[in-house]
N, C-alpha and C positions, 0 to 999 in steps of 0.2 A: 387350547394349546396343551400338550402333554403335559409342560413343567406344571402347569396352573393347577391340573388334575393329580400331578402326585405329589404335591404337597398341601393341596388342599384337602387331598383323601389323607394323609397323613394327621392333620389336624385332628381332626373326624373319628379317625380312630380313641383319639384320647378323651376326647369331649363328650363321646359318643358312653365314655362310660355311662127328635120329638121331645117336647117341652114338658119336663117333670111336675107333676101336680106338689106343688105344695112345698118345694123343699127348698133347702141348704146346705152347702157344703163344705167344706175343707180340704188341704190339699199338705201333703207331706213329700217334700223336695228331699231326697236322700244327699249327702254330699257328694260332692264328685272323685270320681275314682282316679287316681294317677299312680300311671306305670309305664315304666321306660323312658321317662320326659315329659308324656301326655298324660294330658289333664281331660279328662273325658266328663260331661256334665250334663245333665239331663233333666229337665223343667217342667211342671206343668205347669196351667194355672186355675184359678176355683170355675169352676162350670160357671158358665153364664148363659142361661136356658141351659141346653144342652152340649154347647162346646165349650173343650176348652184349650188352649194354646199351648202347644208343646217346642220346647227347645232344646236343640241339640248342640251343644261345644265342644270343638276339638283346638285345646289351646294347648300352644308347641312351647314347652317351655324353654325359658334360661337356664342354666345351671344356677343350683338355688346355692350353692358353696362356689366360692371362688377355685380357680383352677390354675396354675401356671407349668407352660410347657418351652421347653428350652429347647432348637432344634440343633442339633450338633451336626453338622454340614463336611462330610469329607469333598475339599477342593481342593483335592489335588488332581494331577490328568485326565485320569481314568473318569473320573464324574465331574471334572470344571472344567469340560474344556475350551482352551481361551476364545475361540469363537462365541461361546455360549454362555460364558459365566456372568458377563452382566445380566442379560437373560433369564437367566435361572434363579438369580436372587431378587430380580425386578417381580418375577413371577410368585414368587414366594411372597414379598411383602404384598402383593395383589390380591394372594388367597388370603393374608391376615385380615383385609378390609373386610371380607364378610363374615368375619368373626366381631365387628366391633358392636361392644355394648352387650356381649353376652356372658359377661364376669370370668371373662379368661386375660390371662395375666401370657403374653407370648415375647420370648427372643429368640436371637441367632446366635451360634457360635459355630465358626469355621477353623477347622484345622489344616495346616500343611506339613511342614516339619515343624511348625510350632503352631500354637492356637491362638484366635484371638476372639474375643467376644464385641460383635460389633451391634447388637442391638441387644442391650439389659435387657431381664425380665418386665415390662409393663403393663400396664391396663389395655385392653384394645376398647378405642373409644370409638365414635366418628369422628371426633374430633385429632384423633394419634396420627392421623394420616402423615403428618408433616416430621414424624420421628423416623419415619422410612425412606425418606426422599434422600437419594444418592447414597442408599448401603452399598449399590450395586459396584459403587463408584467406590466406597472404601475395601470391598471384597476383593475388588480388581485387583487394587492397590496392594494389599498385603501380600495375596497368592504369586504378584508380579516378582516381591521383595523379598517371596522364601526362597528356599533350598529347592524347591520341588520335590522334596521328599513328604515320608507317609510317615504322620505322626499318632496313632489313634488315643493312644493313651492322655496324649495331650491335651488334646479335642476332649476326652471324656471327665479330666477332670477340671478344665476349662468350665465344661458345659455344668458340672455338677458346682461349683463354684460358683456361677451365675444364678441359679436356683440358690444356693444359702445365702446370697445377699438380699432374700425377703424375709421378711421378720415373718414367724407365725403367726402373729395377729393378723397380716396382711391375708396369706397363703397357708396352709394347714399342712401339716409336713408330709402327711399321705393323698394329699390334692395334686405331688407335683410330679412333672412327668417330663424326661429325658428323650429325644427321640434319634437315635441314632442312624444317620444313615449312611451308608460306607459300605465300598467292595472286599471289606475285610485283609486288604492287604495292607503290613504295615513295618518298617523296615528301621523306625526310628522309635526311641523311648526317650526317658526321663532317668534322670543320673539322680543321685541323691539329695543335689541342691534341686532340683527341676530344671534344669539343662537339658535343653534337647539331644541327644546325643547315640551314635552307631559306631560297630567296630570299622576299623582302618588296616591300613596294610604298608608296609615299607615299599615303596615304588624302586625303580634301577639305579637312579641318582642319592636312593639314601633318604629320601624325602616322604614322609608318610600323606596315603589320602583315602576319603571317608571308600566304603565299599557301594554304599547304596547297598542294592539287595542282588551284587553281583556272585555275592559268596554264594548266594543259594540257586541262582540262574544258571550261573555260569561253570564251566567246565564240567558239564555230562551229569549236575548233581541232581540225581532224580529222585531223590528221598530224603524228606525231613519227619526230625520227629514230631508225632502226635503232639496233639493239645494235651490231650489226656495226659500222656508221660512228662510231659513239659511241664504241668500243674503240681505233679507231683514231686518237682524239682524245684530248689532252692537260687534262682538265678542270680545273679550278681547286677546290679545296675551302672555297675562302671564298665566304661566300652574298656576294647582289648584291642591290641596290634599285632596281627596277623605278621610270623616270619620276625625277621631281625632286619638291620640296615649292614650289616659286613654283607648277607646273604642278598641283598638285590636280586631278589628271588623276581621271578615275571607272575603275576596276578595268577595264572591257573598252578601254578604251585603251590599261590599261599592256598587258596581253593580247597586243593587238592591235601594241604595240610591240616586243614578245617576238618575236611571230611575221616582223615585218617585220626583224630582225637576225638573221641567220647565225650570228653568233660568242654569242650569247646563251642558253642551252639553261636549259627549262623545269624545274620542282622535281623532275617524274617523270623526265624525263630522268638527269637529274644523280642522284638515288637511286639511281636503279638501275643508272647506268656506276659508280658508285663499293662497291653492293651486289657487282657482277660483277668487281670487281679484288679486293673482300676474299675472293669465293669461291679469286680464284688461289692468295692464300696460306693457303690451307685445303691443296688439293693439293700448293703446295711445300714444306708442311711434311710430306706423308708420311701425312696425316689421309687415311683413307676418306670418302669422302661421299656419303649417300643425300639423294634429293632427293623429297619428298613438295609437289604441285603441288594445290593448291585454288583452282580458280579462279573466283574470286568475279566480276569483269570480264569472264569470256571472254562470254560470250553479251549482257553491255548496251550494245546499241546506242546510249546514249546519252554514252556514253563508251568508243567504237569505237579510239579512238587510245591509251587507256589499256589499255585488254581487248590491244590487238595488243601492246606494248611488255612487257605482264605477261608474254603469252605467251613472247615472244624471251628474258626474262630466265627464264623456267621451261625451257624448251631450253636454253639455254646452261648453266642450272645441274647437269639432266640428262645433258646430252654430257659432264660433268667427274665424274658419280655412278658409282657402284660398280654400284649400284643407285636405280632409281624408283619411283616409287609413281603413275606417271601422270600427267593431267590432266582427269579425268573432269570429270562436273557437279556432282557430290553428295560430300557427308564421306561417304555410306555408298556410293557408287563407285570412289573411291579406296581403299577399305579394300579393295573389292572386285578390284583392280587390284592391290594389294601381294600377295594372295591367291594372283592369279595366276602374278605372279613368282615366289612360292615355289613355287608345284605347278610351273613352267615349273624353275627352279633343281635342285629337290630333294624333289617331289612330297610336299610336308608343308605345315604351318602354322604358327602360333607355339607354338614351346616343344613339335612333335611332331617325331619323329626316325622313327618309322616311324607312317605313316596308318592309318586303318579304311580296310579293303577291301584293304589288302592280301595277297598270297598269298606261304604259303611250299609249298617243291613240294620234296618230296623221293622219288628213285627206290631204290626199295631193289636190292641182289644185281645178280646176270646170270640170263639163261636157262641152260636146264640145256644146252644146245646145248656152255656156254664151260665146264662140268665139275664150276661149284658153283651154288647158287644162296641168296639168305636170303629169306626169309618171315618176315612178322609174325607175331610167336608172340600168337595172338590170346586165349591165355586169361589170359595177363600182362599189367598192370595199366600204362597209359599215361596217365602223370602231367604236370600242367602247374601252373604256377607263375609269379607276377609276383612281383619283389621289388623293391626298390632295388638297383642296381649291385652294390653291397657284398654284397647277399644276406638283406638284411632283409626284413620284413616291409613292402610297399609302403601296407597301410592299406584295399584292394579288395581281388581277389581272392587269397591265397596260395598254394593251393594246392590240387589236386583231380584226383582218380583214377578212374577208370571202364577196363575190361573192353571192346573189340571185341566178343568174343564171334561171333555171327552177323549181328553188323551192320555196314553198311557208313559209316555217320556215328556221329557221335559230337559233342555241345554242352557246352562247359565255358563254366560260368557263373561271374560276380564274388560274391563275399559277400553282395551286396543283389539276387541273383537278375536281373543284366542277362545276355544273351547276351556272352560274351566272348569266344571263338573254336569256328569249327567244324572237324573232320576230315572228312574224307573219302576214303575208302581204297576203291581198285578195285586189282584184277590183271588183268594182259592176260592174252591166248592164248596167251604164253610163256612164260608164270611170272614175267614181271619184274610187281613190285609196286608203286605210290607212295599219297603221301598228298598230298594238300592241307591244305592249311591258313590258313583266311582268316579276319585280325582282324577283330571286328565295334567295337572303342576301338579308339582313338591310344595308343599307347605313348611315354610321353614323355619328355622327358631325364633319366638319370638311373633308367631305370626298365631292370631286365633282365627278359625272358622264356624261359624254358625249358621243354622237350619233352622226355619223355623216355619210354622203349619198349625191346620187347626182340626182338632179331631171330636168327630159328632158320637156320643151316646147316642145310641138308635136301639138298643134291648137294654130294659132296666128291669127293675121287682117292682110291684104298682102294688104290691102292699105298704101298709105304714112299718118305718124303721130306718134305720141308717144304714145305708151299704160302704164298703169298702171295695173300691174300681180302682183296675191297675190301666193306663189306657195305651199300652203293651206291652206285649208278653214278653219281647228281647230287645235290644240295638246292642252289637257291637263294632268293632270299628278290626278288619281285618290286613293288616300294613302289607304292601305289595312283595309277592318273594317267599311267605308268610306263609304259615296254618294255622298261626295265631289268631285267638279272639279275645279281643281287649273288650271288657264288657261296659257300658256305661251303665250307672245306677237308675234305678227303676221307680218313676214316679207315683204316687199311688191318688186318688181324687174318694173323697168320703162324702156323701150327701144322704139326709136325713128328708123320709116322704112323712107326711103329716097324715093322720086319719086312714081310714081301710085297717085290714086286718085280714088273715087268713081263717078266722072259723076259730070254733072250741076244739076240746080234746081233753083226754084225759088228763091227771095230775100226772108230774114226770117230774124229771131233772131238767125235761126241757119245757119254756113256756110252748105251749101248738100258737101264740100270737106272735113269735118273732119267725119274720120268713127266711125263708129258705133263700136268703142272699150271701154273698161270698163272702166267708169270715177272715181273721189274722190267719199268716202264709203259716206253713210250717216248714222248719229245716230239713229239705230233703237232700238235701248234699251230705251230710257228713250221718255214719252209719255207729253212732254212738249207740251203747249199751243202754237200755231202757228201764232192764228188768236183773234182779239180782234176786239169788235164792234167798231159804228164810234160814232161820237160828240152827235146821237140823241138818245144814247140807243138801237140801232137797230145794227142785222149783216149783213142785208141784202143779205139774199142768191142768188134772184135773179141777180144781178147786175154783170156788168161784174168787173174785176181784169187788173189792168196795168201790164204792162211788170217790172217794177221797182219793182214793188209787191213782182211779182212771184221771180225774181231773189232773193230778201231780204227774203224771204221766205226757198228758196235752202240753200241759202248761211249760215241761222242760223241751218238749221240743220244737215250740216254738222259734222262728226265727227270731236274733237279737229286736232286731228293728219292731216286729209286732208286740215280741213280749215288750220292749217300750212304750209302744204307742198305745197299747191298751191296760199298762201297771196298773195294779189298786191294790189295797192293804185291807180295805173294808168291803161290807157288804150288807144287805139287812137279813142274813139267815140268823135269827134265834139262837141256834144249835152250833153256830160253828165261831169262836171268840177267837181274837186278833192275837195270841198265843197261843193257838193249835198249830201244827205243825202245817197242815195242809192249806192254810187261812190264805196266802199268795197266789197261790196255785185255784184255788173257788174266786176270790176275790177277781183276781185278771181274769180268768175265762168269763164268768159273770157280767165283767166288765162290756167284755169282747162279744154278749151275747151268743155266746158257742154255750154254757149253760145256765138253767137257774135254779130253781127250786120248787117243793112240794108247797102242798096248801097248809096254811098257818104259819107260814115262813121258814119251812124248814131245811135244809140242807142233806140231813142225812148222810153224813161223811159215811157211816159204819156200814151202812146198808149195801147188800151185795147188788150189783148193775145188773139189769137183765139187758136182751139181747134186742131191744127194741131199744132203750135209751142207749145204748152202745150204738149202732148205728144211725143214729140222730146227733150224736156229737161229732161222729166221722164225715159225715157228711155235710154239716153246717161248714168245714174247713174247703168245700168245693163250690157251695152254694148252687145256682138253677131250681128248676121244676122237672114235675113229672106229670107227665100226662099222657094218658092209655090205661088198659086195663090193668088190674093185680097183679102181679108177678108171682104173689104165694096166695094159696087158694083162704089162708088164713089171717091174712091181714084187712080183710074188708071192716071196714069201719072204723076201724083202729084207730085212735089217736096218733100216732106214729106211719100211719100207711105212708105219705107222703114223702116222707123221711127214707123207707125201707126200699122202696118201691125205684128211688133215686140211686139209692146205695148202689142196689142191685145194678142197675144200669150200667155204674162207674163202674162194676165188678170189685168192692172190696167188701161185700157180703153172699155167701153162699146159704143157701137152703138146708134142712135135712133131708137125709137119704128117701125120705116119701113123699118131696115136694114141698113140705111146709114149711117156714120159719118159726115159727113158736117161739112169736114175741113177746112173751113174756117170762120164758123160762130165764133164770140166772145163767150168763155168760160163761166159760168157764175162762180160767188163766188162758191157756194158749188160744181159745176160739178169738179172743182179746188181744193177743200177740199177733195173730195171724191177719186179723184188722189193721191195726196197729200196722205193720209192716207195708199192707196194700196201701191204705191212706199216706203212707211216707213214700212212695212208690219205690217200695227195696220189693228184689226179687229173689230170695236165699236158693240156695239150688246145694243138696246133700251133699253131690260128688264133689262141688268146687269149693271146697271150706278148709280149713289148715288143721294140720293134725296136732297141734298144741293149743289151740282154741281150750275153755274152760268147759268143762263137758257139765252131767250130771247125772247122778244114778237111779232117779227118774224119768230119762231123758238120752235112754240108750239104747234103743231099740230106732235105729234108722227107717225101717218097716213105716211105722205111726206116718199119720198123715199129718200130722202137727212136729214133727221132730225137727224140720230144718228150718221152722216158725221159731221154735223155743230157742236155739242156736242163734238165731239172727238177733233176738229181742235180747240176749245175754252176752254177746262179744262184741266189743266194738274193735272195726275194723278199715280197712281199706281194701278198695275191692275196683277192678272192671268188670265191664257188662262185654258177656259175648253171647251168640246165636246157639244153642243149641236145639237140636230138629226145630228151627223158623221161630223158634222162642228166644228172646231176651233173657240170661240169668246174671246173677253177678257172680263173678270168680274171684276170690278174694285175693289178695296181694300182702298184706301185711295186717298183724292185729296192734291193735292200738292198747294203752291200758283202760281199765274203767274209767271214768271219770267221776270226781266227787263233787256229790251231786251237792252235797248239804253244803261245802263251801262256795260252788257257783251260786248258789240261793241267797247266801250272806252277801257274795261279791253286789246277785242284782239289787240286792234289796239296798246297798246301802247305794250303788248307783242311783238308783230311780228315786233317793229319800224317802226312802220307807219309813214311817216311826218304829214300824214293830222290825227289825230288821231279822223273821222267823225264817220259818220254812224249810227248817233245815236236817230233818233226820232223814237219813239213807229209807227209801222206802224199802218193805222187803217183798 
C-alpha cells in the first residue's frame, strides 16, 4: 500500500543513518569489519590434513545507540483526507511494527489548526503493539474537532516538545530526529501565549470573522512576499483586524486593503514566517530534521501565490533537513523520492540493511605460480543459514546444505520454497578460484547470514619450515544500486613442515635453509615516505645502504597485523644489543624469517647489502619457486640463485646493461628504492607527480633512470593509477606529510609490550 511505503521509507531515512608431511598449524581470525550497519566476518579454521573450514558473516545490525524519531503529520485536507485518514495513520503505526526491537524510540504528533501529540516518544518493542491500537481513532477525533485550518508552526513545536520529554540518559540529544511532513501551506500561528491564532476582518453586520487564507487567495492577489524578505522582517504575533466595523467594508476590500499596505502581511504570509523560525529552533536544539514536502498547491494555478510561498517554505525547510523526501506531485512520488535517497545514501530501503541483488564475491588461494594454492574441496557440504543476530532461528530460511559436486551453481532456497541466494563458482586458467554469491531477499536488521565451505591446500613448500597461507585472496560484499566494496577481513592459516631443507649456500643475511615460502604481507595501500635525506641536504643515490637500513626499512612497512603477528625484541645476533636502534626492526624480520644472519652469529647491521641479499629479502615477502634455467648468465651456483632467479620472474629485479646481475656487487641507494617500490607494487611515473613534492639537489636531473624511484621513496602521498600507452602509473592526487617514524616505533613497541621500547631514531 502507498501509505505503508512512505512512511516506512520515511523511518528508514533516519535510522538508516594433499596431506602435509609432518606438520602443524595456526590460524589468525582478523576481527570483523563493520561499515554502514554491517558487520562483515570471516573465519578459518586450523587445517586438518589439509582442509580447512572457512566462514563468512553478514550480520545486519541494530542501531548500537538508541534513536528517537517524532513524526509531525500535517492532517489537515490537503494530506488527511477524511476518507483516508484512519488509513494513513493505521498504516503508519503498521510500518512502526517492523521497526520493533531495534533501539528506536518512535511517535506521532499531528497538527491542524492546533497540534496534538497522540503517541509519546517510545521504545518500539514487539511487545508496543497495543500502544498503537485505535490512534487512527483518536487522529479522527481531533482533525474532526479543529478549525480545519493549517497550523505548522504548532505541529513543529508540538513535535519538538515531545522529543524533550526524553531524558538524555534515555535518547542522546543528537540521536533525535523530527520528521516533518507537510504541503507547506500554512495560514495559522502561535500568538505569544501559544494560542492558535490568524488575522480577521469586520464583516457587513459589524461582526468580525477569522480570514483563513482568503486574504492571500482571494481577490486577484497574485503575489506574496518571499520567505527570504519575510525572514528579514520582525513580524508581530498578534493577529490584526483587517478595515473597521463603521466601514462594513465586503471582504475583497478588506483584501484589497491588505495588499494596498506594506507593513501589513497576509495570514499565509505570517504562518509560514513564523512556521520557519519554529523550524530554527528545531536545529538549535541539536534535533535532526527530515523534511518530507507534499505539495498539494504547487501546480493550482489558481492560487499561484500560495503554491510559490509553500514552495519557499518547503526549500527552506529542506536546506535545514538531514535528509528529504522531495517535492514530487503525488504521496506515491514522494515515497518514491525517500526511496531514492536511501539507495543514493545506502543502497537499501526501509528496515533493509543489505538489498536483493546484491553480490558477495569471494576469491579463494593464489596460483600455484606463488607456491600454494586452495581449492574448493567440492565434495564437502556448503552450508547456508539465516538467523537473528544472536543465532536464532529467523522464522524463513535456517538452514541448508548441498554438495558442489560437478556443478558450477548451486540455489538455497527459504523454508516456504522461495529462491533465496544463488552460488556460483568458476576457476580461472590459474587455479585461482571464486564464488559469487547473489541475494534474491533483503536481509534485514537484525537478521545475520552465514556461508560456510571447506577449502583444500593442494600447493604447499615440502621443505621443512613454517609457512604463512592466506586461503583467499579477497571477499567483499557489494550492496545492490552500489559500486561499493565492503571488504571482509582476511584469514590467514600458519603451518609448520618438519625435516627436509632446501640445500647449502653461501653465508648471507639470509639462511639458503629457510624456503622460499610466503612471508608477513606488506602495506601496499598507503604510499608513505621510506626514505629521507642525510645531515647535508642530499639523498644520495648513488651510495651504498647497510644491512640495518634495509631491515628498518621492511620492518616499517609492514602491515599493522604482520608487524603483530611476528613482534620480537630479541634475537641471538652477537653484534646487535636490545638498545640499538635497529634491534625491532632485525628482531621481527628474524622472527618472520624474511632474514637472518652471518656465520658466528652475527648480524652485521653496518655492513653495506649487496645486490644478491637484497633480492632475497624481496622476494621471501612473495614466497614460490623457481625452476628453469638462469636468467643471468652469472648466478650459476650461487647461493642466492634461487632467490634471484624468482625476483627476476616477479619483475622487481633487473640486470645490468650486459646481461649480468653481479651478485655480489653493493646495492646502491636508489637501485634499493627502485626494489623497494616494485615489491610494494607502487608505480611512480615522472610526468604525474606534484610540483611541491620535496625535491633534492641530488635528484634533479629527470633524465636519470632512477629519478622518479628516488621521488617515490621520499614523498608520501596519495595518488591514482591510470593507463598510460597500456601501462599502469600512478598519478598522484595529494601529498601527505612525512611521517615520524621514531614515534610510530615507540607507539608499536609499547603496543606489542616490548621491554626495550627502542627503535626509534629517524633513519637517514
Amino acid at each position: 500500500m502507498r501509505i505503508r511505503k512512505f512512511l516506512a521509507a520515511a523511518l528508514a531515512v533516519v535510522m538508516l543513518i594433499g596431506m602435509l608431511p609432518a606438520a602443524s598449524a595456526a590460524v589468525v581470525n582478523p576481527p570483523a569489519n563493520t561499515e554502514g550497519g554491517i558487520t562483515l566476518g570471516k573465519q578459518a579454521s586450523e587445517l586438518a590434513g589439509s582442509d580447512t573450514t572457512i566462514t563468512l558473516d553478514v550480520v545486519a545490525n541494530t542501531n548500537a545507540n538508541p534513536i528517537a524519531i517524532q513524526f509531525v503529520l500535517d492532517a489537515t485536507q490537503s494530506l488527511f483526507l477524511s476518507e483516508d485518514n484512519k488509513t494513513y495513520v493505521e498504516e503508519w503505526a503498521n510500518a512502526l511494527k517492523f521497526m520493533a526491537d531495534k533501539n528506536i524510540y518512535a511517535g506521532l504528533t499531528i497538527f491542524t489548526t492546533d497540534a496534538k501529540t497522540v503517541v509519546a516518544p517510545q521504545e518500539l518493542t514487539a511487545e508496543s503493539e497495543a500502544a498503537f491500537s485505535g490512534v487512527e481513532n483518536d487522529c479522527a477525533a481531533f482533525v474532526m474537532a479543529s478549525d480545519h485550518g493549517t497550523n505548522i508552526q504548532a505541529g513543529i513545536r508540538e513535535g519538538l516538545n515531545a522529543l524533550n520529554s526524553l531524558s538524555t540518559d534515555t535518547v542522546a540529544a543528537d540521536k533525535r530526529y523530527l520528521v516533518l511532513i507537510t504541503d507547506g501551506g500554512s495560514f495559522y500561528w502561535l500568538d505569544d501565549n501559544g494560542n492558535a491564532v490568524n488575522n480577521s476582518y469586520y464583516k457587513a453586520d459589524g461582526t468580525t470573522a477569522t480570514m483563513a487564507n482568503n486574504d492571500a487567495a482571494e481577490g486577484g492577489y497574485e503575489a506574496l512576499t518571499s520567505l527570504n524578505d519575510l525572514l528579514a522582517k520582525d513580524l508581530p504575533a498578534e493577529p490584526q483586524t483587517y478595515g473597521s466595523a463603521s466601514a462594513s467594508e465586503p471582504l475583497a476590500a478588506a483584501v484589497q486593503a491588505v495588499k494596498d499596505d506594506a507593513d501589513i502581511y497576509t495570514n499565509f504570509e505570517t504562518g509560514i514566517y513564523f512556521a520557519a523560525k519554529e523550524l530554527d529552533k528545531v536545529t538549535e536544539a541539536g534535533v535532526k530534521l527530515v523534511t518530507v514536502g507534499y505539495p498539494y498547491y504547487k501546480d493550482d494555478t489558481k492560487v499561484s501565490a500560495l503554491s510559490k510561498l509553500a514552495g519557499e517554505f518547503i526549500d527552506y525547510a529542506q536546506s535545514k533537513s538531514v535528509e528529504n523526501g522531495g517535492f514530487d506531485a503525488t504521496l506515491d512520488n514522494t515515497a518514491s523520492q525517500l526511496d531514492t535517497i536511501i539507495s543514493t545514501m545506502y543502497g537499501q530501503s526501509a528496515n533493509v540493511a543489505v538489498p536483493a541483488g546484491s553480490v558477495i564475491t569471494d576469491v579463494l588461494g593464489y596460483s600455484s605460480s606463488d607456491g600454494y594454492n586452495y581449492d574448493l574441496a567440492t565434495s564437502e557440504a556448503i552450508r547456508v543459514s539465516l538467523t537473528n543476530a544472536n543465532g536464532t532461528d529467523e522464522g524463513g530460511l535456517y538452514w541448508e546444505s548441498q554438495t558442489m559436486g560437478d556443478k558450477d551453481t548451486l540455489v538455497f532456497h527459504t523454508k516456504d520454497g522461495k529462491e533465496f541466494l544463488t552460488l556460483k563458482y568458476t576457476k580461472a586458467s590459474d587455479g585461482t578460484e571464486q564464488f559469487t554469491l547473489t541475494l534474491h531477499q533483503d536481509l534485514l536488521r537484525g537478521q545475520k547470514l552465514s556461508i560456510t565451505y571447506t577449502a583444500r591446500l593442494v600447493g604447499h613448500m615440502g621443505f621443512a619450515g613454517t609457512y604463512l597461507t592466506y586461503p583467499n585472496v579477497e571477499a567483499y560484499l557489494t550492496p545492490n544500486g552500489t559500486e561499493n566494496k565492503l571488504y571482509f577481513p582476511r584469514p590467514s592459516v600458519t603451518y609448520t613442515v618438519d625435516g627436509g631443507g632446501s640445500g647449502g649456500g653461501e653465508t648471507d643475511i639470509e639462511d639458503p635453509d629457510v624456503p622460499l615460502g610466503p612471508g608477513p604481507d606488506l602495506n601496499t595501500t598507503d604510499h608513505f615516505a621510506y626514505i629521507i635525506g642525510r645531515d647535508d641536504g642530499l639523498v644520495h643515490p648513488m651510495d651504498s645502504i647497510t644491512r640495518a637500513e634495509v631491515a628498518t626499512i621492511f620492518f616499517r612497512m609492514l602491515t599493522d597485523q604482520s608487524r603483530t603477528m611476528f613482534w620480537s625484541t630479541s634475537n641471538n645476533y652477537v653484534d646487535a644489543d636490545s638498545n640499538d636502534w635497529f634491534n625491532n626492526a632485525a628482531s621481527t624480520l628474524t622472527n618472520a624469517e624474511i632474514i637472518t644472519g652471518k656465520p658466528g652469529g652475527l648480524f652485521d647491521p653496518d655492513a653495506p647489502i649487496t645486490r644478491a641479499e637484497f633480492a632475497t629479502i624481496a622476494v621471501r615477502f612473495f614466497g614460490g619457486t623457481y625452476e628453469g634455467e638462469d636468467i643471468f648468465p652469472d648466478i650459476a651456483g650461487h647461493w642466492a640463485n634461487q632467490y634471484i632467479n624468482r625476483a627476476a620472474v616477479l619483475g622487481i629485479i633487473e640486470g645490468r646493461g650486459d646481461g649480468t646481475f653481479d651478485p655480489d656487487a653493493n646495492i646502491t641507494r636508489a637501485e634499493a628504492m627502485t626494489i623497494v617500490n616494485r615489491t610494494l607494487g607502487r608505480a611512480p611515473s615522472t610526468e604525474h607527480m606534484l610540483p611541491d613534492m620535496i625535491t633534492w639537489p641530488d635528484n634533479m636531473d629527470t633524465s636519470t633512470w632512477y629519478y622518479a624511484a628516488v621521488q617515490e621513496a621520499t614523498n608520501s602521498h596519495d595518488f591514482e593509477l591510470i593507463e598510460v600507452n597500456g601501462t599502469q602509473v600512478e598519478s598522484w592526487t595529494v601529498l601527505q606529510p612525512v611521517r615520524d617514524w621514531a614515534a610510530l616505533e615507540r607507539a608499536w613497541s609499547q603496543a606489542n609490550s616490548a621491554p626495550d621500547p627502542n627503535g626509534g631514531e629517524v633513519m637517514e
